[in-house]
N, C-alpha and C positions, 0 to 999 in steps of 0.2 A: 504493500500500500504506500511506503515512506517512496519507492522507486515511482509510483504510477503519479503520484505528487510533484515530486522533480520533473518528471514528462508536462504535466498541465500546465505546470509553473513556465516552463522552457517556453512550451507553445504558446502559453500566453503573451510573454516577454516578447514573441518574434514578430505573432500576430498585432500586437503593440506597435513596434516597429513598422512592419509592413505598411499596415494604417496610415502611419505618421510621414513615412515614403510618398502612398499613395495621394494626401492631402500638400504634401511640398509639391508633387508631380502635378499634380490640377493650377497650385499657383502657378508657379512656375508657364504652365504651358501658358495660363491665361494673358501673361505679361511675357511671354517669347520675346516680343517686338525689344521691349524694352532689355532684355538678356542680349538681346544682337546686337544692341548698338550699343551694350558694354565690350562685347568682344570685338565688337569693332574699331573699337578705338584705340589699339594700339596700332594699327594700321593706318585711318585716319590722319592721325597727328603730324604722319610721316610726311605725306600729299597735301604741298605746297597747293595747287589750285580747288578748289572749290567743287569745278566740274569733274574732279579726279574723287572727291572722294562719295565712290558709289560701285555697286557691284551687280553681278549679272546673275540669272539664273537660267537655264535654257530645257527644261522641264517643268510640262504645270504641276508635278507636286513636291516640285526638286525644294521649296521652300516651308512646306509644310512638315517632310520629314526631316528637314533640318531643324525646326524646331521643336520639333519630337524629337530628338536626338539631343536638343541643347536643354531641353525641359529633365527630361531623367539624366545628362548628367547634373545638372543643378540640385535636383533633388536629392541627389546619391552625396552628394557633397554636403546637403546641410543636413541630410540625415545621421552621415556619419557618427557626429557625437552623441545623437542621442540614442543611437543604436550600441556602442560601448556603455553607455551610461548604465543599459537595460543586461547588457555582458554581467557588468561589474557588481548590478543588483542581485545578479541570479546566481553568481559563484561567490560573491563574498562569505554566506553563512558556512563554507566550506575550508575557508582560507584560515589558516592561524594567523596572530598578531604580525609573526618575522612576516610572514609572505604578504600580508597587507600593506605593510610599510613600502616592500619593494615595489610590487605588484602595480598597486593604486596610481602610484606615481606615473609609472609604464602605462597605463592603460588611457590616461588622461593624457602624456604626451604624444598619443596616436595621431588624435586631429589637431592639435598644437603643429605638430610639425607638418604632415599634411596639408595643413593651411599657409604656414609659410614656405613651403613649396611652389602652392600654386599662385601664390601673391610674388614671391622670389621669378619664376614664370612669366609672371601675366606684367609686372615693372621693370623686371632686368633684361632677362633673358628671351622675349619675345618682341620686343623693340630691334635689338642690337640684330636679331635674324631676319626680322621684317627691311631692316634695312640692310643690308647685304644682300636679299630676293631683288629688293627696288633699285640695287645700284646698276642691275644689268638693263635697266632700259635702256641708256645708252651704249649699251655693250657694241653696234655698229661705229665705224669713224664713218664710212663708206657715206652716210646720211643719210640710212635706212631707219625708218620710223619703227622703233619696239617701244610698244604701251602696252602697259598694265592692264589688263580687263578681269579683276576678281572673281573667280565665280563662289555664290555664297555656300553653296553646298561645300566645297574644296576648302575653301577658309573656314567655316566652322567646324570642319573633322579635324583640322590639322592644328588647330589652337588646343579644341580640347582633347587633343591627342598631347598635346605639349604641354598643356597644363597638368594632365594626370600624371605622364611620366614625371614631370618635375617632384608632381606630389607624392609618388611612391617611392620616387629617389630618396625623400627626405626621410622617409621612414628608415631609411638603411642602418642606420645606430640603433635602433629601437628593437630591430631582428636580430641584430649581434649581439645585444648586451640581453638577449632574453636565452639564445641559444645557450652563450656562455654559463649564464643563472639556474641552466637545467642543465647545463652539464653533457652538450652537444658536442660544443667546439671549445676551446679552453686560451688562454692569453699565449702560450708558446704557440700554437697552432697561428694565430693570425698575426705574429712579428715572424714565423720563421716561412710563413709562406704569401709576402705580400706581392708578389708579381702574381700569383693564379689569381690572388681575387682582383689585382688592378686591371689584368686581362678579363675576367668575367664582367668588370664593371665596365670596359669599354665594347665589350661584344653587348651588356643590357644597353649602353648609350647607341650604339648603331640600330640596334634593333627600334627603341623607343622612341628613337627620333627622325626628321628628314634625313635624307643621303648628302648632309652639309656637317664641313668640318666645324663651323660655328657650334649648330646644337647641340653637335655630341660634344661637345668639349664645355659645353655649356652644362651639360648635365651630368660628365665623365668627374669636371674639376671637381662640384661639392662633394662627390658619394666619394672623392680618395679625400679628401679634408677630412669628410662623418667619419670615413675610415679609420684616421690617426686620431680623431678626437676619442671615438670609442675606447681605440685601445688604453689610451690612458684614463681614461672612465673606469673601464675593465681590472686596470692595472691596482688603479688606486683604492675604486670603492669595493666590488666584486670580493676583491681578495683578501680584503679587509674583515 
């Protein structure tokens, strides 16, 4: 009976969640318009003329599933925390005091970092690539006209394709310092083998990002930084 209680309790907690998904998804779609022309505006800024900053669509429902598309990941994003929130409710009465201390803290830096990911994204590191794409209009001397024609469908995959890699990047200390805490992988492990995981992190920056050395270097730099910052997190608190 104490098992068939933890099951109800779990479903509850999820179907909670789900709910809460579903009700950010409904805003979210309702106000698309207004999501698009946040994401559009790291692009904007760029486009010195007026008549330049606008974009195309060349399917009639190329814009409606793009904001189905920009509606759930919005919602996925501010549902985030309070779906750990519903995690943390439902395994704390399991958790001892040590494990709480460490635990707690890890469970609430999830969307912390996660979010300064996709803000680090959406102010650093999606401007500086947006402009590097727009310096090749001129890419002719010849006096061949190349202009930009954005299409919306293509621009808002590949933002929030950028935005989430950015934001899963940042989670990267938060997988090492939890493997290490179960006793996965241990502090000699990740000083005595940093080139597989500086290769692994530049094979996840190709994959996550455009085929520009910009992005992935964009997103290659912070997760070796998280890298060395962990270990001495590792070194100092962990082992302590």
């Amino acid at each position: 009976m104490k098992y068939l209680s933890h099951v109800k309790e779990l479903r509850n907690r999820l179907l909670i969640s789900f709910l809460f998904l579903i009700l950010t998804f409904i805003f979210f779609f309702y106000n698309a318009s207004f999501l698009g022309e946040i994401l559009s505006k790291p692009l904007f800024e760029l486009l010195n003329e007026s008549e330049d900053k606008r974009m195309i669509f060349t399917g009639l429902p190329e814009v409606f599933l793009s904001n189905l598309k920009i509606s759930i990941f919005a919602s996925f994003v501010v549902s985030l925390p309070f779906l750990i929130i519903q995690v943390v409710m439902f395994i704390s009465p399991a958790m001892y005091k040590k494990e709480k201390l460490f635990f707690f803290p890890v469970f609430f830096l999830i969307p912390i970092l996660f979010f300064l990911g996709v803000f680090f994204a959406y102010f650093i590191l999606i401007p500086i690539i947006w402009n590097f794409f727009i310096s090749f209009e001129n890419f002719f001397s010849s006096g061949l006209n190349l202009e930009l024609e954005s299409r919306y469908s293509e621009y808002m995959r590949l933002i929030m394709f950028l935005l989430l890699a950015s934001g899963l990047s940042f989670e990267f200390p938060i997988l090492l310092i939890v493997l290490t805490k179960l006793g996965i992988i241990n502090i000699r492990l990740l000083k005595n083998n940093r080139k597989y995981f500086f290769i692994g992190i530049l094979i996840f920056s190709a994959i996550f990002t455009p085929p520009d050395i910009i992005s992935q270097l964009g997103i290659a730099i912070p997760l070796i930084i998280f890298y060395e910052v962990s270990i001495v997190f590792i070194n100092f608190f962990i082992k302590k």
